[in-house]
Backbone as ProteinMPNN parsed JSONL, in Angstrom:
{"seq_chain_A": "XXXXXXXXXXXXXXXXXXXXXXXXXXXXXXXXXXXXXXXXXXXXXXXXXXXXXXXXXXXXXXXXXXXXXXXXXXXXXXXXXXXXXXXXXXXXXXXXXXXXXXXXXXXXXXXXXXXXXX", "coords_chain_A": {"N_chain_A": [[71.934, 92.375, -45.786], [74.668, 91.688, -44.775], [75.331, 90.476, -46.978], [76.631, 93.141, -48.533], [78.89, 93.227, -47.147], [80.439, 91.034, -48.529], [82.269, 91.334, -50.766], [84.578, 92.443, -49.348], [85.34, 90.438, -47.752], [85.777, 88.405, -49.517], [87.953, 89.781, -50.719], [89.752, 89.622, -48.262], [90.159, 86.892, -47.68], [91.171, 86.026, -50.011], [93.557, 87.518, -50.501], [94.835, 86.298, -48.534], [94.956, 83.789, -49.022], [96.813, 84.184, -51.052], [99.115, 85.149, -49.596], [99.629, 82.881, -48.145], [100.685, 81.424, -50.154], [102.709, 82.434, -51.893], [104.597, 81.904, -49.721], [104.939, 79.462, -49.308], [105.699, 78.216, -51.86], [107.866, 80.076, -52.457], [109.036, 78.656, -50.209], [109.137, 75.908, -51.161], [110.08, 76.162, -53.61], [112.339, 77.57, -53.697], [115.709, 77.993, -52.746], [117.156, 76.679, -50.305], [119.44, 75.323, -48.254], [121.124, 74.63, -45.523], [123.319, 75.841, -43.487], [126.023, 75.045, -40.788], [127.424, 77.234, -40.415], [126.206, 79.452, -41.997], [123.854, 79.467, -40.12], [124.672, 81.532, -38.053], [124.639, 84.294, -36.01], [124.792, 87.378, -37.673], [126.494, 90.096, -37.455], [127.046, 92.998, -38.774], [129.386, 92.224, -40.086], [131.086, 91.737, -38.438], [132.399, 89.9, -35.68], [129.9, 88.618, -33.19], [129.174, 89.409, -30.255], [128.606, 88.368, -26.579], [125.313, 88.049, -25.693], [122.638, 87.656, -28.001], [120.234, 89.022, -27.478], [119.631, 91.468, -25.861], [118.277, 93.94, -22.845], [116.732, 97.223, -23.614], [116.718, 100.669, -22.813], [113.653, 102.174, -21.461], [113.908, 104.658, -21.628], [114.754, 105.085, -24.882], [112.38, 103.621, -26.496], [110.788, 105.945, -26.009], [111.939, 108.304, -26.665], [111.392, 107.247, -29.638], [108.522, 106.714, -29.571], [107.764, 109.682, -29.344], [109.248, 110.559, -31.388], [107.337, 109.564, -33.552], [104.662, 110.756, -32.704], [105.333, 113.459, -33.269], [106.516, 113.221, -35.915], [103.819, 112.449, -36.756], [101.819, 114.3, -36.385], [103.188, 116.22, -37.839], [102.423, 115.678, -40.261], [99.783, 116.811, -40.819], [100.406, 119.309, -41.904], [100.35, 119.347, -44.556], [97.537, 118.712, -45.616], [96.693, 121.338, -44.835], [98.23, 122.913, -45.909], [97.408, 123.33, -48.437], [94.847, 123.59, -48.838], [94.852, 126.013, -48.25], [94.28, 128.603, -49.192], [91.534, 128.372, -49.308], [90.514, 128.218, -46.94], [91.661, 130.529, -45.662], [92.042, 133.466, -42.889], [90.683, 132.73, -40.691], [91.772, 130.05, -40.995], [94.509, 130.346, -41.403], [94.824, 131.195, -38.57], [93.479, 128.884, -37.439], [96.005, 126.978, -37.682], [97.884, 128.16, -35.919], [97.345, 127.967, -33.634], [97.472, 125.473, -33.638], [99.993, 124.668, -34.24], [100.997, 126.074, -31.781], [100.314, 124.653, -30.116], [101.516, 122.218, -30.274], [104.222, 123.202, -29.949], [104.431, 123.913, -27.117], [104.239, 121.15, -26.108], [106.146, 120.072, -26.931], [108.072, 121.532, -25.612], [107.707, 120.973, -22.938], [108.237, 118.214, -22.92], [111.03, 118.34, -23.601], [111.693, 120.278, -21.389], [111.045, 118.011, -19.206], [113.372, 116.031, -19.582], [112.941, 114.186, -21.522], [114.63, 113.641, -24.222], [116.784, 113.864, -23.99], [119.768, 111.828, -23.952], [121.521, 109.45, -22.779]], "CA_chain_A": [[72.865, 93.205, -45.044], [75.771, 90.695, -44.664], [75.96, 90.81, -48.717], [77.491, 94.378, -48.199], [80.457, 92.7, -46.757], [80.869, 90.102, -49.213], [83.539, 92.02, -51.639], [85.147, 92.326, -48.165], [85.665, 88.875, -47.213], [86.766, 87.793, -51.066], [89.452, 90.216, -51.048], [90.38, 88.977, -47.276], [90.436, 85.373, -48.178], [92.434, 85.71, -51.367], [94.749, 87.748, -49.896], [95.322, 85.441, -47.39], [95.687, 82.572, -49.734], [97.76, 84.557, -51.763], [99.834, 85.61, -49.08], [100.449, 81.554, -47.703], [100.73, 80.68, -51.473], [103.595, 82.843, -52.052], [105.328, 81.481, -48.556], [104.891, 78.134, -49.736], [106.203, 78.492, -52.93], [109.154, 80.472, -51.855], [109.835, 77.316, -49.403], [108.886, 74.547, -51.819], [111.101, 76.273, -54.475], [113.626, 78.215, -53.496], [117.001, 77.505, -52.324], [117.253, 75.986, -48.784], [120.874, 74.911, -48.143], [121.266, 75.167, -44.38], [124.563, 75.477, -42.784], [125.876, 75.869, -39.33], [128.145, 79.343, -41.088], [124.658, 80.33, -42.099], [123.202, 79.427, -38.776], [125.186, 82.172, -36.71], [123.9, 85.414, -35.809], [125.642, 88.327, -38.329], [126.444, 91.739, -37.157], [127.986, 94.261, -39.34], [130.761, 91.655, -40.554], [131.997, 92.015, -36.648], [132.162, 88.885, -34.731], [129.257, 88.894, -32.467], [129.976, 88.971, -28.578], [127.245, 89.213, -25.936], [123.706, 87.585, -26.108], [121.938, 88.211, -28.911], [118.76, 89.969, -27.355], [119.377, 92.627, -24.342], [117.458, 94.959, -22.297], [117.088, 98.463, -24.199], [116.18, 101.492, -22.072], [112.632, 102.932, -21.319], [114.427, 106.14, -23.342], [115.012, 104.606, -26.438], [110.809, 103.297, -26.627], [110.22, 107.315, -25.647], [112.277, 108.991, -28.071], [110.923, 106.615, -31.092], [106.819, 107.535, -29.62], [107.802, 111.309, -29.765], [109.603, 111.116, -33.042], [106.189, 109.367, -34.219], [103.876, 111.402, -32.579], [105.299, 114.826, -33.582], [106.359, 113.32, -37.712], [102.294, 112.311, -37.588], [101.172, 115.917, -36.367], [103.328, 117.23, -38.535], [101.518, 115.595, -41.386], [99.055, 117.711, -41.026], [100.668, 120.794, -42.591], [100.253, 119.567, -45.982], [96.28, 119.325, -46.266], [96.439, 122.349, -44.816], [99.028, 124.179, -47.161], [96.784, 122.791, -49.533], [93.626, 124.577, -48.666], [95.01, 127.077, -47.524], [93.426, 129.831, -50.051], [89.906, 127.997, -48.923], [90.415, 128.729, -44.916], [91.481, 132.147, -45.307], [92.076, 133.752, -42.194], [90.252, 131.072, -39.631], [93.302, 128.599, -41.148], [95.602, 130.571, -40.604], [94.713, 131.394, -36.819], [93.723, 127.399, -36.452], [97.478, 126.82, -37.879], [98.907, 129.022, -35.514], [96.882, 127.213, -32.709], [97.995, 123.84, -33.754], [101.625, 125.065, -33.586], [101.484, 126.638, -30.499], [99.807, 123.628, -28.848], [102.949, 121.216, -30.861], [105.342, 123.974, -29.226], [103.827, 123.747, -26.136], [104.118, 119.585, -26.199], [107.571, 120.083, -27.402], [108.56, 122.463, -24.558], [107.382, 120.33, -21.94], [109.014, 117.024, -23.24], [112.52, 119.083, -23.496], [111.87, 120.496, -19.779], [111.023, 116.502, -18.375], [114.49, 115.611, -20.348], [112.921, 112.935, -22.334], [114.768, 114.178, -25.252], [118.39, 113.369, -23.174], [120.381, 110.444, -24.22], [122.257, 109.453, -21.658]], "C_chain_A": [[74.277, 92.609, -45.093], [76.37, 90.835, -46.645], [76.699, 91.855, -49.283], [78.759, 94.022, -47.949], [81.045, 91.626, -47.798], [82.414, 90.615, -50.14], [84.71, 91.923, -50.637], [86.228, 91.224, -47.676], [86.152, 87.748, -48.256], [87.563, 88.634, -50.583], [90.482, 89.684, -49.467], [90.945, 87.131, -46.878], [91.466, 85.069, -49.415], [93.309, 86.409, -51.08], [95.872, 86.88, -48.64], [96.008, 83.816, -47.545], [97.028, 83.169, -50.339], [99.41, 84.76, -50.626], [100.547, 83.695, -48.488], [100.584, 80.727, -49.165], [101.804, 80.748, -51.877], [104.962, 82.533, -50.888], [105.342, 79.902, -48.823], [105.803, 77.944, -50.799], [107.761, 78.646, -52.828], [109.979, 79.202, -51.095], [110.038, 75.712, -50.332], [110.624, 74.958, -52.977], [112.463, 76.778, -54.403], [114.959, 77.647, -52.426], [117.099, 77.267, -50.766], [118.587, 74.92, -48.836], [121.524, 75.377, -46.943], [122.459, 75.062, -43.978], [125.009, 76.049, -41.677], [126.893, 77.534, -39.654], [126.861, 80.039, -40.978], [124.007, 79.805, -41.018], [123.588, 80.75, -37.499], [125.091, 83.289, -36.747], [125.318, 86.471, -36.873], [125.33, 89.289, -37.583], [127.395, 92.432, -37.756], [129.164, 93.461, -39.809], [131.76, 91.815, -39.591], [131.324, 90.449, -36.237], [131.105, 89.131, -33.428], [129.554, 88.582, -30.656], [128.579, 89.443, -28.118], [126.394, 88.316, -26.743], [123.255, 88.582, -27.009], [120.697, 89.333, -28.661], [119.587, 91.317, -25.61], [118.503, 93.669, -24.054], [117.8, 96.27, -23.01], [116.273, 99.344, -22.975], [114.653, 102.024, -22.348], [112.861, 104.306, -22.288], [114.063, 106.44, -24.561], [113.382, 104.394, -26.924], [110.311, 104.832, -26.481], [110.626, 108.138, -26.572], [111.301, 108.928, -29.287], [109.132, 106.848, -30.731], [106.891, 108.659, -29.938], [108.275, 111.185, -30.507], [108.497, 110.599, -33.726], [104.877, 109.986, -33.997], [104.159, 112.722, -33.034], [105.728, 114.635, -35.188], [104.426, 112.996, -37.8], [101.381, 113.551, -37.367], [101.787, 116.642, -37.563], [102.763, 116.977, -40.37], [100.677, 116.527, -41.7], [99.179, 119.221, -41.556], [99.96, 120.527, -44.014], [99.077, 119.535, -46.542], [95.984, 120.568, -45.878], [96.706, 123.415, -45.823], [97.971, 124.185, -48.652], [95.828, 123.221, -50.072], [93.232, 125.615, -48.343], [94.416, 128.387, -47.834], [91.509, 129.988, -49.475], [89.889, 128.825, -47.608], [90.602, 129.962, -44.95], [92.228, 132.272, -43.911], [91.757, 133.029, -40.851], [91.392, 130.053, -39.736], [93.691, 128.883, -41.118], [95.786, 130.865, -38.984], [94.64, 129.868, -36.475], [95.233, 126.711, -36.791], [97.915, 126.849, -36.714], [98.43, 128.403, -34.036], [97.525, 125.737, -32.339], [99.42, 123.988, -33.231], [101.951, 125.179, -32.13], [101.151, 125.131, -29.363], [101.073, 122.131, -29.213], [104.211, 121.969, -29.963], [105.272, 123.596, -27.837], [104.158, 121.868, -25.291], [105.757, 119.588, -26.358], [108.509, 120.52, -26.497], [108.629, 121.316, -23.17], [108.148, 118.563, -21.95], [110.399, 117.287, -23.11], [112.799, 119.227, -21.97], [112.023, 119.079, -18.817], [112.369, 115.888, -18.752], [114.374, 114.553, -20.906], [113.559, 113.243, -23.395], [116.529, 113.7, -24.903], [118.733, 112.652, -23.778], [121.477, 110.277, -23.555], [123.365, 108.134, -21.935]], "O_chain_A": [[75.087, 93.378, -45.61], [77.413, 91.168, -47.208], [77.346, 91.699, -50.318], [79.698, 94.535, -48.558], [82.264, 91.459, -47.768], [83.502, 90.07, -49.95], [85.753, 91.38, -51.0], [87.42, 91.222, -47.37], [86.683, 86.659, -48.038], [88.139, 88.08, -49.647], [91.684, 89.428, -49.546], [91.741, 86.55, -46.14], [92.26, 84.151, -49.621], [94.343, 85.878, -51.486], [97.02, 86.913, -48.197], [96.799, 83.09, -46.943], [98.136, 82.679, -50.123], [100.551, 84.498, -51.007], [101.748, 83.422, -48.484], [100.578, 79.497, -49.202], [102.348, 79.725, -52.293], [106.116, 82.869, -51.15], [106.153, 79.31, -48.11], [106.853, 77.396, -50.464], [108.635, 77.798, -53.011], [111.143, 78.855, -51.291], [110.82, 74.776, -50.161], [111.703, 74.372, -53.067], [113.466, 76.386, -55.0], [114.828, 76.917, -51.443], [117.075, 78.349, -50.178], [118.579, 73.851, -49.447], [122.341, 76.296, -47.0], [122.853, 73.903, -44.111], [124.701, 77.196, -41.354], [126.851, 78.613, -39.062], [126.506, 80.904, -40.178], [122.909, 79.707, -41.566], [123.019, 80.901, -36.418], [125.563, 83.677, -37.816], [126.525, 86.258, -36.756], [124.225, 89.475, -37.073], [128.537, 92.486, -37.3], [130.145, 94.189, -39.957], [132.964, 91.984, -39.782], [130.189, 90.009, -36.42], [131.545, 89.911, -32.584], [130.082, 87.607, -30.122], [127.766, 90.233, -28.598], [126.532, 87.919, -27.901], [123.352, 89.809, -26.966], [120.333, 90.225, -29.428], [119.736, 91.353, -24.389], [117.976, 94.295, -24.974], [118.993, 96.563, -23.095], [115.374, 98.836, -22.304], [114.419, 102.315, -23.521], [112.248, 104.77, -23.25], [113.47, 107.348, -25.144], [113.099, 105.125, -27.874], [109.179, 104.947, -26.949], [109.82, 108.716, -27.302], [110.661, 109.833, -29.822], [108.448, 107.165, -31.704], [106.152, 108.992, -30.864], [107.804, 112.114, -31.163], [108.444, 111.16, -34.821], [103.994, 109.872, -34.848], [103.119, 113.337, -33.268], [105.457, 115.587, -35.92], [103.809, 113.305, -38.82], [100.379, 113.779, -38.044], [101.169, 117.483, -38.214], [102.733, 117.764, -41.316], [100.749, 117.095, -42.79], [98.291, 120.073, -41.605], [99.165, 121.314, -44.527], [98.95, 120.031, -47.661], [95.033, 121.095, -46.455], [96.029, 124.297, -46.352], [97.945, 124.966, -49.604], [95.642, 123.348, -51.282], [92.138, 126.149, -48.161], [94.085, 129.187, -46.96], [90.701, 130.903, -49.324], [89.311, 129.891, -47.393], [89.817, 130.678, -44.329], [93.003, 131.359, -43.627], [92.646, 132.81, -40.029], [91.846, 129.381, -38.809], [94.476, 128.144, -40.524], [96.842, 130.728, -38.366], [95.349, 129.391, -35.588], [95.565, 125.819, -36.01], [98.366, 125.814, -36.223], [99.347, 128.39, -33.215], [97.885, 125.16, -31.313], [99.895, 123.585, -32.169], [102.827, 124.618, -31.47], [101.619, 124.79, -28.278], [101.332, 121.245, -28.398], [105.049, 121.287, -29.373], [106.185, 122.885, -27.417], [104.243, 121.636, -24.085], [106.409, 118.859, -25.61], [109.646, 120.047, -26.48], [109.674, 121.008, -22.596], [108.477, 117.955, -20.931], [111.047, 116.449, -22.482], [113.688, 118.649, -21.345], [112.852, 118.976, -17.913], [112.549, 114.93, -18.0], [115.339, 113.793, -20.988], [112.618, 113.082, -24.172], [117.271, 113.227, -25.764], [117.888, 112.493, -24.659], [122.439, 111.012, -23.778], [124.207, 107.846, -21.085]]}, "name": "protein", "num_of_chains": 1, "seq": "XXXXXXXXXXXXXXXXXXXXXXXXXXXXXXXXXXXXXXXXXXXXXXXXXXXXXXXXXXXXXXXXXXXXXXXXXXXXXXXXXXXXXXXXXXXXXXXXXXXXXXXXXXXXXXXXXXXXXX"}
């Protein structure tokens, strides 16, 4: 049973070498020439002001879930468009379902004003 996994656990081991082989390498060989210029935080070729890290809004984390939850629904058009000759009539009504229940999700996120930027 365990011998099933074996292929598994080679490709997870040599990837894993491979992956601290190539980080090694990179450090052993490559150019390391530290300086305090190259020590100091860049931004945009603007002098940096202000701590490097600050508090971002609850917003900003809400936006970027709903722009990833409604681009990974909307994946789903394209095995549909795809099969679409297959489904017939049933795929186009469960389409039109899906939509309405994305509209629906969409509506309700607009109305709460997560969508604002304030």
């Amino acid at each position: 049973m365990l011998i099933d996994y074996l292929p598994l656990i080679i490709l997870i081991a040599l990837s894993t070498f491979v992956g601290f082989l190539v980080l090694f390498l990179g450090r052993f060989f490559g150019p390391h020439r530290p300086t305090a210029k190259k020590g100091q935080p860049y931004e945009s070729g603007m002098i940096p002001y202000g701590p490097g890290t600050r508090q971002m809004s609850v917003r900003y984390y809400l936006v970027a879930v709903l722009f990833i939850l409604f681009d990974v629904e909307v994946i789903f058009f394209l095995p549909w468009a795809v099969a679409f000759k297959k489904l017939g009539l049933f795929g186009l009504i469960e389409m039109f379902v899906f939509v309405a229940i994305l509209l629906v999700g969409f509506i309700y996120i607009w109305k709460k004003g997560a969508l604002e930027w304030d």
